[in-house]
C-alpha positions as CSV (number, residue, x, y, z in Angstrom):
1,X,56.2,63.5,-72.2
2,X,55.2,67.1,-70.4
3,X,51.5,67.7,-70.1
4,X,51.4,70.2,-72.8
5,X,52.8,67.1,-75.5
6,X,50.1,64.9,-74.0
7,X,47.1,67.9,-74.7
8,X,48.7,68.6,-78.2
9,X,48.9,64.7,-79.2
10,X,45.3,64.6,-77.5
11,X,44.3,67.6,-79.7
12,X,45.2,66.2,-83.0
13,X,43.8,62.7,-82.3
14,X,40.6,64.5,-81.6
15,X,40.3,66.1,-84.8
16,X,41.3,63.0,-86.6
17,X,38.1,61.2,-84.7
18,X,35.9,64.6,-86.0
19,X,36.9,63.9,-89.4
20,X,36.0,60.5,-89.0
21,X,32.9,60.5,-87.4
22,X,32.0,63.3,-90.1
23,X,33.1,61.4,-92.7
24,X,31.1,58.2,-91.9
25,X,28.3,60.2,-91.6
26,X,28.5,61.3,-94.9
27,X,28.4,58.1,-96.3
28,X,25.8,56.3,-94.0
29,X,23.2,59.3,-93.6
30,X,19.6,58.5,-95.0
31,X,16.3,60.3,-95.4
32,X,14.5,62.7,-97.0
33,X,17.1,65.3,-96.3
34,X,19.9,63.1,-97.6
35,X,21.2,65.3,-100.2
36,X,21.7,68.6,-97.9
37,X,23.3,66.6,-95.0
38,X,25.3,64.3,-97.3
39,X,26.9,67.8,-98.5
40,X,27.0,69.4,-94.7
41,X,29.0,66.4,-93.7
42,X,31.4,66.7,-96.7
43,X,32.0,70.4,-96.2
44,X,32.3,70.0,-92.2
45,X,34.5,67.0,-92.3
46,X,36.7,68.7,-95.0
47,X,37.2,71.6,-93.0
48,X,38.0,68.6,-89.9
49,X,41.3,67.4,-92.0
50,X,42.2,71.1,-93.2
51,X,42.0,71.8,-89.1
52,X,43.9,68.4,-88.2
53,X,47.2,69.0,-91.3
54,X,47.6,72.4,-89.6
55,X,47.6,71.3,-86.0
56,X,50.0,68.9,-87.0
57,X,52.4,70.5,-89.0
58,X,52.6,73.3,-86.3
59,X,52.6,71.1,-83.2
60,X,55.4,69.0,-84.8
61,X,57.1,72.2,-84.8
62,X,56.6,73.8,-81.5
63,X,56.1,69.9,-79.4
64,X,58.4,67.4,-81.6
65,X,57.5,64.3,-83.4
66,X,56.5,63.1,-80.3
67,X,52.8,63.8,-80.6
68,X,52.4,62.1,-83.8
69,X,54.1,59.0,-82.4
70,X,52.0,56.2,-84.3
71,X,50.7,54.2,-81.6
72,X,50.1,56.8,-79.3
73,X,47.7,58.2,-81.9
74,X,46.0,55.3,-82.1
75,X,46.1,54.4,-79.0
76,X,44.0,58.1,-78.2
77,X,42.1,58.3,-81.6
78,X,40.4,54.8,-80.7
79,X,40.1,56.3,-76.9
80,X,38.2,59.2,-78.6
81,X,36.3,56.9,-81.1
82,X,35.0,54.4,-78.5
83,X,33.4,57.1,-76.2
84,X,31.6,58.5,-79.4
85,X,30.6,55.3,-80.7
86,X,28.4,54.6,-77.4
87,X,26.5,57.2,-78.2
88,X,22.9,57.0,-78.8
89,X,21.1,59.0,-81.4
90,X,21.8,59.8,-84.9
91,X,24.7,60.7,-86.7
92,X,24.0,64.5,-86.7
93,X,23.5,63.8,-82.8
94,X,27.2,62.0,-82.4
95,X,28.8,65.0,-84.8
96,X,27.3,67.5,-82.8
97,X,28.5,65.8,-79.0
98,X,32.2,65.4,-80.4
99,X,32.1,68.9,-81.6
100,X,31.2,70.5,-78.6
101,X,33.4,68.7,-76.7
102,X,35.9,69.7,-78.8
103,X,35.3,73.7,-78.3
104,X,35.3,72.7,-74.4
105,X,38.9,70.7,-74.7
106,X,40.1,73.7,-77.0
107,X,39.9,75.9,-74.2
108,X,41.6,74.0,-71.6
109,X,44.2,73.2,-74.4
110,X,45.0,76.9,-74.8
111,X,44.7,77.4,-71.2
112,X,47.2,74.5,-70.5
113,X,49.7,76.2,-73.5
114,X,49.6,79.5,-71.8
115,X,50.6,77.8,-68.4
116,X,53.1,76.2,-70.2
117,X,54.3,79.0,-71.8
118,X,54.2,77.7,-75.3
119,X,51.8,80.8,-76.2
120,X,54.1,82.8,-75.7
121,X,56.7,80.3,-77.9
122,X,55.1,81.4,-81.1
123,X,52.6,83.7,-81.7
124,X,50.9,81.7,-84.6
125,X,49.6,79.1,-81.4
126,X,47.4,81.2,-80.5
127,X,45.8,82.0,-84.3
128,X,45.8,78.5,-85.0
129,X,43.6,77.5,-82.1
130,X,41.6,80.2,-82.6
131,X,41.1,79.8,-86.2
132,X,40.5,76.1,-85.7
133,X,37.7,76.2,-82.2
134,X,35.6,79.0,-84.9
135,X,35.6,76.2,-87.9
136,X,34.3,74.2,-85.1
137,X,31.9,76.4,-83.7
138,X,30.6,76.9,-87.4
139,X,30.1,73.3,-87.9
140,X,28.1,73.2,-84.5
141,X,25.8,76.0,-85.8
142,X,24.8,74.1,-89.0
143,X,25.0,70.7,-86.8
144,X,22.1,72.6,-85.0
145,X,20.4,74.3,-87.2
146,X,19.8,70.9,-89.2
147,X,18.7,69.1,-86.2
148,X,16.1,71.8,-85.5
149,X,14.4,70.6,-88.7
């Protein structure tokens, strides 16, 4: 498997660990501002598994089956998991570290492409990876913005 396989397997394991985490905090979070985060989480994990079906169904096309291999997606999901389960803090803390770290591996993911020259394979790469790293960054802000309360 090339490197740019191994970043786009990586890549969609990572979003299925942002859904999860996301989606576990929507279930487990308590407090007085239960209600608002409870429907935060929904909407930010939602958008998580719209990002991940669109990854998928277009790195299948560009990369092969290959990075949806089933136990090479598990074998990276519980990779991803396990570092975000270490974690200290609440669960608005963990969604926000695995978030940001996501927006930083985006970048080096589209950087690796371009080397690669899969950028320049379809032009929809390039939008799709955009499209998904601003989703992301719009779940950091409100990830913020309820931490600041």
């Amino acid at each position: 498997m090339d490197k740019s396989n191994k970043v786009a397997a990586l890549y969609i394991a990572t979003l299925k660990a942002i859904a999860l985490i996301h989606q576990h905090s929507h279930w487990t979070i308590k407090g007085a501002t239960f209600y608002g985060n409870h429907k935060m989480f929904d909407e930010i994990y939602e958008s998580a598994l719209t990002n991940l079906d669109k990854a998928a169904e277009k790195f299948i096309s560009l990369f092969g089956d290959s990075v949806l291999d089933y136990d090479l997606q598990n074998e990276l999901l519980n990779k991803v998991l396990s570092k975000y389960s270490k974690l200290e803090g609440s669960p608005l803390q963990m969604s926000l570290a695995i978030e940001k770290d996501f927006l930083k591996f985006s970048r080096e993911a589209y950087n690796c492409f371009e080397q690669e020259g899969k950028l320049e394979a379809s032009l929809g790469l390039d939008d799709l990876i955009m499209e998904i790293a601003s989703q992301r960054e719009n779940a950091v802000y409100h990830l913020q913005q309820t931490l600041k309360e």
